[in-house]
C-alpha positions as CSV (number, residue, x, y, z in Angstrom):
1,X,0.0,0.0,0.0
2,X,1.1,3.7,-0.6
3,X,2.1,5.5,2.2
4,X,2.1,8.6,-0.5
5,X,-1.0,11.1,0.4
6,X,-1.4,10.4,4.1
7,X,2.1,10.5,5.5
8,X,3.2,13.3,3.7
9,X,-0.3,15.3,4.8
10,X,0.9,15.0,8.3
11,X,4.6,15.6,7.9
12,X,4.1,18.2,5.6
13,X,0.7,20.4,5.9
14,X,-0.2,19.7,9.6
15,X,3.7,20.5,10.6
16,X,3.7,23.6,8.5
17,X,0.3,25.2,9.5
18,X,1.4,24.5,13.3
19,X,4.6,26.4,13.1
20,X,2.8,28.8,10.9
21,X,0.6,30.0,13.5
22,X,3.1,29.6,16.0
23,X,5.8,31.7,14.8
24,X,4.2,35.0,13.3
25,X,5.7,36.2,9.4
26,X,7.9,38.5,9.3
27,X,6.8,41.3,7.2
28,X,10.1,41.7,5.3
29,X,13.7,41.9,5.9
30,X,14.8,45.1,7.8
31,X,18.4,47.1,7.6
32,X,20.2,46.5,11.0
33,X,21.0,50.3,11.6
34,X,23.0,49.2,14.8
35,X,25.1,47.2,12.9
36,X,25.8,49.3,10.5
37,X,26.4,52.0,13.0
38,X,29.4,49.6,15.0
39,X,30.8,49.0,11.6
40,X,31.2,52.3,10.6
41,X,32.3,53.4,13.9
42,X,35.1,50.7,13.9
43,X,35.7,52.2,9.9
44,X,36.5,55.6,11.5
45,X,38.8,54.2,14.5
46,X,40.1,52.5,12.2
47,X,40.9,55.5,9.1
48,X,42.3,57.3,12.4
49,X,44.9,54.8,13.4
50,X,46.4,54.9,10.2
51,X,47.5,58.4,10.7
52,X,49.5,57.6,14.0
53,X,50.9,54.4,13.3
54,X,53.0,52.6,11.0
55,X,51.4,51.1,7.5
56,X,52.4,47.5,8.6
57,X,49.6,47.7,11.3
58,X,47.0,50.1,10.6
59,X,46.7,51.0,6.5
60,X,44.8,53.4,5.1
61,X,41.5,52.1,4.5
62,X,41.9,53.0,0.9
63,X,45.1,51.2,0.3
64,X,42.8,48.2,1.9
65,X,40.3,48.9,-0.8
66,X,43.1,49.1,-3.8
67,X,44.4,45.5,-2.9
68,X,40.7,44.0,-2.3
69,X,40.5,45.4,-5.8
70,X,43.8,43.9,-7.4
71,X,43.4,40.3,-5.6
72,X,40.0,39.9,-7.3
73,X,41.4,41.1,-11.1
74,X,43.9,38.9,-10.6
75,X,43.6,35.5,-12.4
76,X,46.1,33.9,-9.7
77,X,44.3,35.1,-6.8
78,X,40.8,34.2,-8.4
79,X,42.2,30.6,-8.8
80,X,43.7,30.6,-4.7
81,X,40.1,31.4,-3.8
82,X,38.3,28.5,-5.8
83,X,40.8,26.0,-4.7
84,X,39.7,26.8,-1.2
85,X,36.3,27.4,-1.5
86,X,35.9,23.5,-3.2
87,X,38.1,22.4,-0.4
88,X,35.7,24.0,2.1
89,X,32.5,22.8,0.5
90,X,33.3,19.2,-0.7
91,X,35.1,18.7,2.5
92,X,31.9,19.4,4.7
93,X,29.6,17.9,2.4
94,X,31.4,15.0,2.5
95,X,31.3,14.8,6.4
96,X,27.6,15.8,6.3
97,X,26.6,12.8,4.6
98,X,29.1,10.5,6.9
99,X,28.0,12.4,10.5
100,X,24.1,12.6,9.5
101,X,23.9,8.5,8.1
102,X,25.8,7.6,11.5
103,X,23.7,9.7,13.4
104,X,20.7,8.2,11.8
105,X,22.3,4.5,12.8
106,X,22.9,5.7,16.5
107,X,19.4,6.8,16.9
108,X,17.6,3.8,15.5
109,X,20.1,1.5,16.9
110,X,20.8,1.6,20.4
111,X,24.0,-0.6,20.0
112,X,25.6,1.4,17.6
113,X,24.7,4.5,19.7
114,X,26.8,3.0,22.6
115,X,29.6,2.1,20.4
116,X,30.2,5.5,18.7
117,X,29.7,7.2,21.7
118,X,32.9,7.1,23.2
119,X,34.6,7.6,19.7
120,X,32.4,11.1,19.3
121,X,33.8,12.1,23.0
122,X,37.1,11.5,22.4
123,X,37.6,13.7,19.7
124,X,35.7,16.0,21.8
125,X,38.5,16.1,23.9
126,X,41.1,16.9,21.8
127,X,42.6,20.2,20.8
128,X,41.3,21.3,17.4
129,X,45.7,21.9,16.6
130,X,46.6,18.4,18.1
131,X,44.4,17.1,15.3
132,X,46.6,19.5,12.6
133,X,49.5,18.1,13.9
134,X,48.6,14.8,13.6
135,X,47.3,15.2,10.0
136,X,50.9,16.3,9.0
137,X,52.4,13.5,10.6
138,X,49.7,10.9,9.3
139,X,48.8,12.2,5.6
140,X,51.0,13.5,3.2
141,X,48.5,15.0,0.7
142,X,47.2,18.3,1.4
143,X,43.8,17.8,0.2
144,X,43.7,14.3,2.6
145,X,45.1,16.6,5.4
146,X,42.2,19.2,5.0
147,X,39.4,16.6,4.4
148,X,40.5,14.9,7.6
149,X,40.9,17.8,9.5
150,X,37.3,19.1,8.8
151,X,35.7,15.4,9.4
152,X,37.3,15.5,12.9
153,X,36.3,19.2,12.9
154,X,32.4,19.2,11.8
155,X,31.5,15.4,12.3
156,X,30.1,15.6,16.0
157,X,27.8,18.4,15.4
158,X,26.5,16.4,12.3
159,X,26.4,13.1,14.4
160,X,24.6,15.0,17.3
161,X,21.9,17.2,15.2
162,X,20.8,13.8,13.2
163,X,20.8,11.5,16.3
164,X,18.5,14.2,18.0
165,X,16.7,14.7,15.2
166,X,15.6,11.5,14.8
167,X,15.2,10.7,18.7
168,X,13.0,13.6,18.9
169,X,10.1,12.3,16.6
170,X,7.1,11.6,18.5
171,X,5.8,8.1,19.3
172,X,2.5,8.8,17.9
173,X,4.1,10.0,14.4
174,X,6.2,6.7,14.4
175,X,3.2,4.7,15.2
176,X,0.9,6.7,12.5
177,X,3.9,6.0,10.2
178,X,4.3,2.3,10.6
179,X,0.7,1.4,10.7
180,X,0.5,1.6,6.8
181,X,3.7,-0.7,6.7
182,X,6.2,0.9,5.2
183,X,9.5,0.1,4.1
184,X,12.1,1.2,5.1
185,X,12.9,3.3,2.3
186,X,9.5,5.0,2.5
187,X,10.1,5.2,6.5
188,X,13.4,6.7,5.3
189,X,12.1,9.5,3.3
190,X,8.4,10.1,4.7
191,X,9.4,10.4,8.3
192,X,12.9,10.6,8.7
193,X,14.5,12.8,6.3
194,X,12.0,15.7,7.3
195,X,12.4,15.6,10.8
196,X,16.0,16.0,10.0
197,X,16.3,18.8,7.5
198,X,15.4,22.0,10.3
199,X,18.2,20.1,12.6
200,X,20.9,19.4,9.4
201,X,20.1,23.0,8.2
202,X,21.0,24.5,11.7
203,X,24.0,22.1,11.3
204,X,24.8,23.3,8.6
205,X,25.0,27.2,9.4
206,X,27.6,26.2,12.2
207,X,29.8,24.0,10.5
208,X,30.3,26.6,7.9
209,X,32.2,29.1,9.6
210,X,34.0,26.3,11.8
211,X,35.0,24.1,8.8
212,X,36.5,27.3,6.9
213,X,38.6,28.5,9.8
214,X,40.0,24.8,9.7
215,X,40.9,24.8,6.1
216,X,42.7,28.0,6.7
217,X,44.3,26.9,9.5
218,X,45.4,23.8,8.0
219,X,46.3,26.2,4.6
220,X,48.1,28.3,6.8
221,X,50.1,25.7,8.8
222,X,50.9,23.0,6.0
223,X,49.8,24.6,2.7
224,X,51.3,25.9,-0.4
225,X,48.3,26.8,-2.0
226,X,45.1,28.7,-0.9
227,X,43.7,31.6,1.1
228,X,45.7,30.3,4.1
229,X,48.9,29.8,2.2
230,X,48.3,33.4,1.1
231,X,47.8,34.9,4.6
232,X,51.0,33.2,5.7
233,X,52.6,35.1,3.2
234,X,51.4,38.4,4.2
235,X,52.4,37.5,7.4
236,X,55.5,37.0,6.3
237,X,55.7,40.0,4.6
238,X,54.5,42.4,7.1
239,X,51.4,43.4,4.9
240,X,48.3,43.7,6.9
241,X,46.4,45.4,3.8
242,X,46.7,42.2,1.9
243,X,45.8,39.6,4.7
244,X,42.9,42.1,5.9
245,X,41.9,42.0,1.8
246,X,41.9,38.1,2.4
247,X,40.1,38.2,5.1
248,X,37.5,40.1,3.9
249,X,37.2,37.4,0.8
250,X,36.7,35.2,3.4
251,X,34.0,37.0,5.8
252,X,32.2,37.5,2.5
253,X,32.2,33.9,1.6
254,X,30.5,32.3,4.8
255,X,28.0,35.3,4.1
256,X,26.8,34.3,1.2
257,X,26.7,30.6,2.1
258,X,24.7,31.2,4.9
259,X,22.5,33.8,2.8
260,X,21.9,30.6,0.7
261,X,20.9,28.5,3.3
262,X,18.8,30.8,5.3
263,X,16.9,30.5,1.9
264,X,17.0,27.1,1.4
265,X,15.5,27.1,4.4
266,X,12.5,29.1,3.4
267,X,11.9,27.1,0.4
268,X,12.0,24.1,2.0
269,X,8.7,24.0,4.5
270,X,8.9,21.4,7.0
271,X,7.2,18.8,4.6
272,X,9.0,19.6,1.4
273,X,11.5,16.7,1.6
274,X,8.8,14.2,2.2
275,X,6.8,15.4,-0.8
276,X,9.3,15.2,-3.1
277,X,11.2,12.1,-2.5
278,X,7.9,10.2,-2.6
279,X,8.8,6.9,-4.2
């Protein structure tokens, strides 16, 4: 028998009409004049500090602006930038799908729960470097290096949000659910994988600024290529306008990528998933 109509009518409608009148719409996005107030207060200090001490610590906002401007014309630079964007997404998405499937197999398996547990809080309680180090010693690759040092990085917060997830479904949904026999695909996609998306989402959002500050770290530390490589350099150089230039790339980055997922997240309604992966 289908479990089509019904399931995804109460995964999808009844879920989103609930939270609907729950939460109230928000009548459109408003300018955070606060904000922008700090920012350009911090601008100013800023523009003033360059006047009383040396360019190696405080430049000139405008010779900040000139090298913004030349890193981005420049093919070389262009290229730096993709090579660590791609690191940064295919890394994470790539430990999304291994944290979320075992945090699915914890939570529906109470064995496998208690055998990844102390794996999960062991890497808890190690230093974020001490796992660097050990990349350097263990792989020799970069791009290994940087994949395993996001995995140890993001994984928990994957594992955690999709064990949750799924241990937070209600009895009675689980019950509804099963009473048209499913299998366990269709118990996959029609219950599951919804409960899941608000918590992988949120996921998501956090991983993204913690998985790029380990690329660059690992860039920085062990790299010859990428936005970390490049900082190093400026380091070395003593030129605060280009690593602040950097910087700004990559500020600008986990903007936009949360930008995407906050919609994503609006376009996606709590029973979207269902719907679509209806078999």
């Amino acid at each position: 028998m289908s479990v089509g109509g019904p399931i995804a009518t109460v995964t999808g409608r009844g879920s989103s009409t609930a939270i609907d009148s729950a939460v109230p719409a928000r009548a459109g996005a408003t300018i955070n004049i606060e904000g922008i107030g700090v920012l350009l207060g911090l601008a100013v200090i800023w523009q003033i500090a360059s006047h009383y001490f040396p360019p190696f610590l405080f430049p000139p906002l405008r010779t900040i602006a000139a090298t913004l401007v030349s890193t981005l014309r420049d093919p070389a630079s262009l290229s730096t930038i993709g090579f660590t964007f791609v690191r940064i997404v295919i890394s994470l998405g790539m430990t999304f799908i291994l944290g979320s499937a075992l945090g699915i197999a914890a939570a529906l398996h109470s064995r496998t729960a208690r055998a990844l547990e102390p794996l999960i809080q062991l890497k808890q309680g190690v230093p974020g470097v001490c796992w660097i180090i050990f990349s350097i010693l263990w792989f020799k690759g970069m791009e290994t290096r940087i994949g395993f040092i996001v995995a140890i990085g993001t994984l928990p917060s994957f594992y955690y949000q999709a064990h949750d997830a799924v241990r937070g479904i209600s009895l009675d949904l689980w019950q509804m659910v099963r009473a048209w026999r499913p299998t366990r695909w269709q118990m996959l996609v029609k219950l599951i994988l919804p409960a899941l998306r608000p918590a992988l989402l949120t996921a998501w959002r956090i991983n993204l600024g913690g998985g790029t500050r380990m690329v660059i770290m690992a860039e920085l530390l062990a790299g010859v290529s990428g936005i970390g490589y490049q900082l190093r350099a400026a380091e070395e150089q003593f030129r605060m306008d280009a690593a602040i230039a950097w910087t700004v790339i990559l500020v600008a980055f986990v903007l936009i990528s949360d930008a995407i997922l906050k919609w994503v997240e609006r376009r996606l309604p709590i029973g979207a998933l269902a719907t679509q992966l209806t078999t």
